[in-house]
C-alpha angles and dihedrals in degrees: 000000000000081000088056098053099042085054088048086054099044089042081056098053102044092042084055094051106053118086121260127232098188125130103008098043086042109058110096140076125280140182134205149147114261121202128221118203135170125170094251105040143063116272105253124194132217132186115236129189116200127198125195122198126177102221107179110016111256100001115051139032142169135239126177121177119200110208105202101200131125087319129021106253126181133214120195114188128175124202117199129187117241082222143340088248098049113079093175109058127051131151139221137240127195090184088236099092088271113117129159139180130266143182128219102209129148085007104298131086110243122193139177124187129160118227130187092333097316118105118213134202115192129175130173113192136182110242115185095293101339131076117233107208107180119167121187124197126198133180110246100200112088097018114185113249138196149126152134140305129261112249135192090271105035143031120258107251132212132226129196116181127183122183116237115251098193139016124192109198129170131154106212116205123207122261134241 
């Protein structure tokens, strides 16, 4: 458990250190081929096209993201800054009264949220000139558990698993 943390804190130090591109490196549009994959189905493909928009200098941006399947579908996201000081901490807004947290951290936004007994872990990062989105979903109910025993030195620690039932994965490439 002391390993864990140590590698927490180093991970910290060396996130916070590194320069940041968002937002100026990230306005632009962009286009790529997502995949779709699930255990038990074929991998599908579908073309997106994303769109980033600074709104309000320093505190809030766009980002709208255009899914060409069988049928065309928009998503409209806003990300606003907690505060014009704060580097590390945004939210998002889906403009339908959802909004959930997310940290800015080695140069990509990384969220996790739980809806309606799914976990999912996003996270939308800045790659040379591309963008890399990437979601992942689990099931929470019946979640795998194990772990170890507390001794006289350290705690007993628990573990809960679940297996990821989808992952949405696309790298976008700037146009033009």
């Amino acid at each position: 458990m002391k390993h864990l943390l140590i590698l927490l804190l180093l991970l910290s130090f060396s996130s916070r250190a590194q320069e940041s591109t968002f937002p100026e490196k990230w306005i632009g549009e962009y286009t790529g081929n997502m995949t779709l994959a699930s255990p038990h189905r074929d991998d599908r493909t579908i073309e997106v096209d994303f769109i980033m928009e600074e709104l309000i200098k320093d505190s809030l941006w766009s980002y709208n993201m255009r899914f060409y399947g069988e049928s065309t579908s928009v998503k409209d996201y806003l990300i606003r800054a907690v505060s014009k000081d704060n580097k590390v901490d945004f939210l998002l807004d889906e403009n339908n009264g959802i909004i959930m947290e997310l940290t800015h951290m080695t140069g990509g936004f990384y969220g996790m949220y739980e809806v309606m007994g799914m976990i999912y872990t996003s996270s939308l990062r800045k790659q040379g000139d591309a963008i890399f989105y990437e979601l992942y979903a689990a099931p929470t109910r019946n979640p795998h558990i194990s772990g170890t025993e507390a001794t006289e030195k350290e705690e007993g620690v628990e573990v809960k698993s679940t297996k990821p039932i989808l992952v949405q994965s696309v790298l976008l490439m700037r146009k033009g």
